[in-house]
C-alpha positions as CSV (number, residue, x, y, z in Angstrom):
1,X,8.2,25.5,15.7
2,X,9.4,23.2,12.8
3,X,13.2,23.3,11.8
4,X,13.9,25.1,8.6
5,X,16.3,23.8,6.6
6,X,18.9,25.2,4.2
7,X,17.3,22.2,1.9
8,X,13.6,23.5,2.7
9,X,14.5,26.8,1.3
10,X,16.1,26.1,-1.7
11,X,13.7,23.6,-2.5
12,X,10.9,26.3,-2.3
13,X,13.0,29.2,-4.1
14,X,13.4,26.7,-6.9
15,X,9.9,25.7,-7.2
16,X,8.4,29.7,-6.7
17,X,11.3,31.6,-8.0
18,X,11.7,33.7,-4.7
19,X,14.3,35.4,-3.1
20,X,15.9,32.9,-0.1
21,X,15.0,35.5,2.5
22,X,12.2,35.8,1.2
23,X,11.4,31.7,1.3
24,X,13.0,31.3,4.9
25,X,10.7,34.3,6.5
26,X,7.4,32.2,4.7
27,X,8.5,29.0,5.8
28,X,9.2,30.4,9.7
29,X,5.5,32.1,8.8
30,X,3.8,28.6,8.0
31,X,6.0,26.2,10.2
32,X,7.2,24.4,7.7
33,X,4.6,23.8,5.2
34,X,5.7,24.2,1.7
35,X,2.6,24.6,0.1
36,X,1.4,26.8,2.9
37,X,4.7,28.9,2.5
38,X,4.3,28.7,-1.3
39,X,0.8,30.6,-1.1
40,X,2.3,33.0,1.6
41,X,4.8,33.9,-1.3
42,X,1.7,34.6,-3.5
43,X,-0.3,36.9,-1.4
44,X,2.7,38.6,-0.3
45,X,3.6,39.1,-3.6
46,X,0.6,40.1,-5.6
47,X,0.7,43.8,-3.8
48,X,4.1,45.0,-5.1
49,X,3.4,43.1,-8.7
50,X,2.0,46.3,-9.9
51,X,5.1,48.1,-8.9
52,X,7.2,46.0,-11.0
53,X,5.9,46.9,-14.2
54,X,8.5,49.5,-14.9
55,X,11.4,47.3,-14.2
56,X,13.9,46.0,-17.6
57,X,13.0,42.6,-18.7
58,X,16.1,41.1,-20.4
59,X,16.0,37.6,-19.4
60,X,13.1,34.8,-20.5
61,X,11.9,32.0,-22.2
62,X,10.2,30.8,-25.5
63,X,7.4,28.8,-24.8
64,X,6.3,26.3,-27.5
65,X,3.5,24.2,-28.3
66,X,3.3,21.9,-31.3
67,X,-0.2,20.5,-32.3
68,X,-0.9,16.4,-32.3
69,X,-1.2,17.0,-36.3
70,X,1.9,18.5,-36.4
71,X,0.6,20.6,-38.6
72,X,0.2,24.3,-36.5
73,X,2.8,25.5,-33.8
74,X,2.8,28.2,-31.9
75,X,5.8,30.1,-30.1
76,X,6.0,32.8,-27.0
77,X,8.6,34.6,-25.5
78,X,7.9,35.7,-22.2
79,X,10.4,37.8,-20.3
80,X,11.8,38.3,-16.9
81,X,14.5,40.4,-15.0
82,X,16.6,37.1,-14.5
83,X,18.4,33.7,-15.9
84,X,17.5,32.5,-12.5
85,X,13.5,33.1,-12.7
86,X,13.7,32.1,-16.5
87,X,15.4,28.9,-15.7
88,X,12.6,27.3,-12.9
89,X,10.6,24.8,-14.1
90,X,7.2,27.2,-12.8
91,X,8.3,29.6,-15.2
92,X,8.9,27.3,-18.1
93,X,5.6,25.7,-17.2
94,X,3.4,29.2,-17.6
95,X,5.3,29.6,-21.1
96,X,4.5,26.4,-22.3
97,X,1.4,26.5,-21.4
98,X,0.6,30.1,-22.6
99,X,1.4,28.7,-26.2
100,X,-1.2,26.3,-25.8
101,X,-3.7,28.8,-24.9
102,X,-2.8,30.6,-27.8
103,X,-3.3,27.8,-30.0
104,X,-6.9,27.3,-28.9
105,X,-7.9,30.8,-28.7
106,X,-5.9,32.1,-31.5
107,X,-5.5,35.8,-30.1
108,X,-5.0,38.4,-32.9
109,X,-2.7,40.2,-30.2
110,X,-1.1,40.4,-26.9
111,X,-2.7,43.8,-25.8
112,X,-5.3,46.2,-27.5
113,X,-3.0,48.5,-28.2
114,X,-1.8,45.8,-30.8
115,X,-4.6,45.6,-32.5
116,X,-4.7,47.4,-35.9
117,X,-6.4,51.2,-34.8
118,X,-8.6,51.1,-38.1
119,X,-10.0,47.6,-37.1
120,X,-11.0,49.3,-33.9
121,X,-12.4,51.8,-35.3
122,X,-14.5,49.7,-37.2
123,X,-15.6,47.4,-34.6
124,X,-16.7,50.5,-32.1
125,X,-18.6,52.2,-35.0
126,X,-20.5,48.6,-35.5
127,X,-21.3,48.6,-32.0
128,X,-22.8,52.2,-31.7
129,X,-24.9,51.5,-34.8
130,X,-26.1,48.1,-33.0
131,X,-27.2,50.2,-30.3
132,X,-29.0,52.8,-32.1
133,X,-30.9,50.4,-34.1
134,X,-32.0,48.7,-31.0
135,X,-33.7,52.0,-29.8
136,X,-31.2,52.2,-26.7
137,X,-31.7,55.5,-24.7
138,X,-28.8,58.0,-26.3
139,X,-27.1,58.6,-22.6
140,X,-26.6,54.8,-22.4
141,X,-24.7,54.7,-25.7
142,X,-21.8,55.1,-24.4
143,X,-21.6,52.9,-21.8
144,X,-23.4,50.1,-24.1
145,X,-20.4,50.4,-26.5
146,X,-17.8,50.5,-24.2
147,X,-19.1,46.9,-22.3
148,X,-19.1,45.8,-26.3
149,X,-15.6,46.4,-26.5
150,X,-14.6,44.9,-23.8
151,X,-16.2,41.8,-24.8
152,X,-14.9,41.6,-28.5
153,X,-10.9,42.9,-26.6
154,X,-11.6,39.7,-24.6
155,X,-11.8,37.5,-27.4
156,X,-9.2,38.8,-29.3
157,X,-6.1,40.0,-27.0
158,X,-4.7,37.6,-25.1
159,X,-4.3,39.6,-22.0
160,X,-7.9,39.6,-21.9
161,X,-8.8,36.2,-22.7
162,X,-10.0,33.8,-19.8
163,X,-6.8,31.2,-19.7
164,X,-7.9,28.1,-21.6
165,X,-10.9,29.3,-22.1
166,X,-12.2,28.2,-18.6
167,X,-13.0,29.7,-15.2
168,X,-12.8,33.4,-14.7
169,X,-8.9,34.3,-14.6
170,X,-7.9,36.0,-17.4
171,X,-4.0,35.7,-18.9
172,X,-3.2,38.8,-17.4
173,X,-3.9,37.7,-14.1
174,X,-2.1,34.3,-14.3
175,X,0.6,36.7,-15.1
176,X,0.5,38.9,-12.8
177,X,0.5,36.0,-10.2
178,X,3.4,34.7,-11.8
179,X,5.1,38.4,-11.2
180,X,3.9,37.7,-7.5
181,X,5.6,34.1,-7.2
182,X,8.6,35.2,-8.8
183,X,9.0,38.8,-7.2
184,X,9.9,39.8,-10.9
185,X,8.3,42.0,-13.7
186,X,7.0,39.2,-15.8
187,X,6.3,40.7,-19.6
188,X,4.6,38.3,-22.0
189,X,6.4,40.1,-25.4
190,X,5.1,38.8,-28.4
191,X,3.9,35.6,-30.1
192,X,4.0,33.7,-33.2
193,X,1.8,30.9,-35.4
194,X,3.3,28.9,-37.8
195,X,0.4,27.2,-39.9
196,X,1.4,24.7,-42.9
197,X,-0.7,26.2,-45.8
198,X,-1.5,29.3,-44.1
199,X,1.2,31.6,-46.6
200,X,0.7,29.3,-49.5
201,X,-1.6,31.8,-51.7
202,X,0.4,34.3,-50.6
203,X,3.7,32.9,-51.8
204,X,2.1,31.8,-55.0
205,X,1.1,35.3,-55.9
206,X,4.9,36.5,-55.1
207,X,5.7,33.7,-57.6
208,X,4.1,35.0,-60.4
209,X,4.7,38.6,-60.2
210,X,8.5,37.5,-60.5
């Protein structure tokens, strides 16, 4: 059996966020192994994540992401239930890297419930008239219009996109694995774009009215 160190454990509550118990009992579990012990954490974890979601998030971070161009920013505060968890560098990492997502994929939302209910309402009406016009039994409506939705939510709300665009995890379940690392209720709040031009019409028209 390897010898766990007092250095071993902090090393791998730093890196996963992770109570020390917690980190000691997974490194006993995987003799040693860090990465081993670091997966442990995960598995472990990703069964009470959904039990979390109740819990206050008052702590967190701002993720940013700055285009090449300089040109288009994005920020995105993501909270947790402690400075500890918001200070790790695999916390900062997620939020940084969630504001990139958004750059490329340029959600209009976080969840569907932030999207505008009349915009909704549009889109679902579109999608039953699609399926009436393409002769689609009228018991299968339903169903066909619901699968629609889900595929225009998973374009546009950034729980639902795929992260980055790529695989098959979507940003709900890179944060829900983040809940799992950490042990805490991760809550990705709300996000920003900051565009130069993007207001310039807008202001304009403000202008003149004055």
């Amino acid at each position: 059996m390897a010898n766990i160190t007092a250095q071993m454990v902090k090393e791998l509550r730093e890196s996963t966020g992770a109570g020390m118990m917690d980190c000691k009992k997974a490194l006993v579990e995987c003799d040693g192994d860090a990465k081993k012990a670091a997966e442990y954490l995960q598995v472990k974890g990703l069964a009470k994540a959904a039990k979390r979601g109740g819990r206050k998030t008052a702590e967190g971070y701002v993720g940013v992401y700055r285009h090449h161009d300089g040109k288009t920013a994005i920020l995105v505060e993501v909270n947790c239930e402690t400075d500890f968890v918001a200070r790790t560098e695999n916390f900062r990492h997620f939020c940084d890297e969630l504001a990139l997502h958004i750059c490329g994929l340029n959600p209009l939302g976080v969840r569907r419930e932030d999207i505008d209910a009349s915009i909704v309402e549009d889109q679902r009406r579109i999608a039953t008239e699609k399926a009436i016009e393409a002769g689609k039994p009228e018991a299968m409506i339903p169903r066909i219009v619901d699968g629609a939705m889900n595929k225009w939510f998973s374009e546009i709300t950034l729980l639902d996109q795929i992260w980055m665009g790529e695989g098959k995890e979507t940003v709900e379940q890179k944060r829900a694995e983040l809940s799992a690392q950490t042990g805490e209720n991760i809550r990705i709040n709300r996000f920003a774009r900051i565009a130069v031009g993007e207001n310039v019409a807008a202001d304009t028209e403000e202008a003149a009215a004055e």
